[in-house]
DOKE-418516 format. One line per field, with one value per residue (C-alpha): x, y, z. Coordinates in Angstrom, 2 decimals. Each point is the difference from the previous one (the first is absolute). Layout:
# DOKE-418516
px: X / ...
py: Y / ...
pz: Z / ...
//
This chain:
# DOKE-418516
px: -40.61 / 1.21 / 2.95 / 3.33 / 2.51 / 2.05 / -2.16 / -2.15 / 2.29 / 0.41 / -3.69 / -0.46 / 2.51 / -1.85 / -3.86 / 1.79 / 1.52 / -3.35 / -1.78 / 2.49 / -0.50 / -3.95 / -0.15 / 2.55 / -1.77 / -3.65 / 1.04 / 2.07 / -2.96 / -2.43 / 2.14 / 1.22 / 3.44 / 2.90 / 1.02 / 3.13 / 3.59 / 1.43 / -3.47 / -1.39 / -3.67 / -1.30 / -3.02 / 0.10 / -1.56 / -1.06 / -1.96 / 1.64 / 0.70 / 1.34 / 2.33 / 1.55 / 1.15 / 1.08 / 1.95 / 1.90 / 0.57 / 2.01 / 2.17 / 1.05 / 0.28 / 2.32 / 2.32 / -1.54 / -1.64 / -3.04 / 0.70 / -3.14 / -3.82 / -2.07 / -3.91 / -1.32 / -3.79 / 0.48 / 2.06 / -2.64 / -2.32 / 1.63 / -1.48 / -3.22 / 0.50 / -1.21 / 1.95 / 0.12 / 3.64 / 3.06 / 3.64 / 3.18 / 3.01 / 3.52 / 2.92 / 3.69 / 3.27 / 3.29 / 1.64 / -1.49 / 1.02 / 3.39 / -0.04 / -1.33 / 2.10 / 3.11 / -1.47 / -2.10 / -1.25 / -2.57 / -1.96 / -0.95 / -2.73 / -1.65 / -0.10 / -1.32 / -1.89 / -3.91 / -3.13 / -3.73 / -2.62 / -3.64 / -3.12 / -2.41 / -3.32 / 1.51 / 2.37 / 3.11 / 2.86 / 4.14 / 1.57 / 3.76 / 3.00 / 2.40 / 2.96 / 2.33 / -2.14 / 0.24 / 4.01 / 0.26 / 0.52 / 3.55 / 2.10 / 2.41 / -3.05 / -1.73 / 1.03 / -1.70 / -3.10 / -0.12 / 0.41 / -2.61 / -2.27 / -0.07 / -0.29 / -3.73 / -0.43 / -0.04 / -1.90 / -2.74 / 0.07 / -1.02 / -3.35 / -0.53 / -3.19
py: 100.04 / -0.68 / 2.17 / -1.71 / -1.20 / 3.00 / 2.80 / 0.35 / 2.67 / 1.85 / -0.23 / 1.27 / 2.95 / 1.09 / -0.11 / 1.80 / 2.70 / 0.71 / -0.46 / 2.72 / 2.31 / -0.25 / 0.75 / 3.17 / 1.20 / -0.79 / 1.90 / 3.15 / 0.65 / -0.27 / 2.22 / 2.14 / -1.00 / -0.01 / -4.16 / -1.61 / 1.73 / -1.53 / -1.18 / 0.27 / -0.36 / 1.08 / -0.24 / -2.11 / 1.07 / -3.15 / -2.94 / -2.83 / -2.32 / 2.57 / 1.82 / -3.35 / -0.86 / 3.30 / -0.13 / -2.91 / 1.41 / 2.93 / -1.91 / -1.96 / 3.20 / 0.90 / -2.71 / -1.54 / -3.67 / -0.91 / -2.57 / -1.23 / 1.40 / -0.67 / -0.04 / 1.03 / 0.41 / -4.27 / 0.19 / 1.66 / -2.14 / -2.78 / 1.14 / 1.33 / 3.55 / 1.34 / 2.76 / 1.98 / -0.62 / 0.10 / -1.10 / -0.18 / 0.71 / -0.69 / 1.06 / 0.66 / -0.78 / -1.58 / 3.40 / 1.43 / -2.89 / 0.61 / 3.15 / -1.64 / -2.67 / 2.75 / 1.79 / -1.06 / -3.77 / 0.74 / 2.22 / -3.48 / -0.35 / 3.34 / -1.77 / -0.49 / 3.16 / 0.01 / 1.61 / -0.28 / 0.06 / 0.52 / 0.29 / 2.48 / 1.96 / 2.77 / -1.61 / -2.20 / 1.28 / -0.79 / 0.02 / -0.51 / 1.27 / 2.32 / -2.35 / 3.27 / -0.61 / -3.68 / 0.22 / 3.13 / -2.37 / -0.78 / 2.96 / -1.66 / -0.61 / 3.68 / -0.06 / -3.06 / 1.17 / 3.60 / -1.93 / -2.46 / 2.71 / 0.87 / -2.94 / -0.38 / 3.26 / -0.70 / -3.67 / 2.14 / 2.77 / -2.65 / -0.60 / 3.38 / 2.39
pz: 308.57 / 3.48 / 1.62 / -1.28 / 3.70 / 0.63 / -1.27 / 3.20 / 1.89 / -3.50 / -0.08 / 3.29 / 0.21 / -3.52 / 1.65 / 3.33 / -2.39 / -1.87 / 3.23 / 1.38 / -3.06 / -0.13 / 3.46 / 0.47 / -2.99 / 1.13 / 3.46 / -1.71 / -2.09 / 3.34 / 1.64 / -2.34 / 0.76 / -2.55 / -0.90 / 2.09 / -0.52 / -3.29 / -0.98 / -3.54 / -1.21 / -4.11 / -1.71 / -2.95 / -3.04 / -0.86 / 1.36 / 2.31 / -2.54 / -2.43 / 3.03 / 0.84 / -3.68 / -0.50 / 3.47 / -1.43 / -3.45 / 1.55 / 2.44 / -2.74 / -1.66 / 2.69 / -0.91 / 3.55 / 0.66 / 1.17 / 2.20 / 1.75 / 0.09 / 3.04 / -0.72 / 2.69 / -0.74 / -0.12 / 3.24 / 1.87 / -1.72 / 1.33 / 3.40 / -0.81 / -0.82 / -3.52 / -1.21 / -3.20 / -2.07 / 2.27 / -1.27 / 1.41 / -2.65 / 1.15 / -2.48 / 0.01 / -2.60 / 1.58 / -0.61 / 2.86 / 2.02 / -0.99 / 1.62 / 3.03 / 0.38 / -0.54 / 2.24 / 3.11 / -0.20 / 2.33 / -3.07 / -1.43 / 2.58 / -1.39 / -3.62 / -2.40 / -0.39 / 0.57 / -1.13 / 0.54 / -2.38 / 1.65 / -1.90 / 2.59 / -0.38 / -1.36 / -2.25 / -0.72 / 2.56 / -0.29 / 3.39 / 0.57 / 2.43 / -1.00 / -0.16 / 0.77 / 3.23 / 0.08 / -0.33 / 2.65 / 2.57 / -2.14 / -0.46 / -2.98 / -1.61 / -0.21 / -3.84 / -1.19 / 2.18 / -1.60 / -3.86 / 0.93 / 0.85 / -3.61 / -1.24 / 2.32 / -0.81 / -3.92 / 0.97 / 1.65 / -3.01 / -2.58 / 1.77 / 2.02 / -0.20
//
């Protein structure tokens, strides 16, 4: 299956975000540095496969919807890298994007929410960014960020070690 017109960037901005993740993690463990401000990484319990269905069964859990998933083990393939399991899961509901839209239009380019899935050596690993700070950059929208937080937080709790 070929990549559809109009999914490339959305393809691309997914590989760049688990490119960004495997690498500030890869480098924080070297250096025994804590992760990037706002930057969340958990051990799965559970194989790849397993974490990613799981993943989606609690944001729709969450009342949320998943609205695209980026493989990117096949992206990568696409170019000659072999990689264990690596997804991109993107997710939101329109009442968030009421809030938004009520409150600063320029939030929408911070949705829909993201997360990482990344099968490793040592495991299967969930990485996401706090969306309190994703939405710090917003002051009217410290609320939703601070409530979204919770809803990761109980995303990341149905899969956690």
């Amino acid at each position: 299956m070929g990549i559809q017109k109009g999914t490339t960037r959305r393809w691309l901005a997914c590989l760049v975000i688990a490119a960004v993740a495997l690498g500030a993690a890869a480098t924080a463990r070297a250096a025994g540095e804590k992760m990037l401000p706002g930057r969340v990484m958990a051990m799965s319990k559970y194989g790849f496969d397993e974490t990613v269905s799981r993943v989606k069964q609690a944001i729709e859990g969450q009342q949320m919807m998943v609205v695209f998933t980026a493989d990117h083990q096949a992206m990568l393939q696409m170019v000659g890298l072999q990689t264990k399991g690596m997804a991109g899961i993107e997710f939101f509901h329109p009442r968030y994007g009421k809030v938004i839209v009520q409150n600063d239009h320029a939030a929408g380019l911070d949705t829909p929410l993201r997360l990482v899935v990344m099968e490793g050596d040592m495991g299967t690993v969930l990485t996401y960014e706090k969306p309190s700070h994703t939405f710090a950059k917003y002051p009217k929208l410290k609320k939703l960020g601070e409530e979204l937080d919770g809803v990761l937080a109980a995303i990341q709790a149905s899969v956690a070690k």
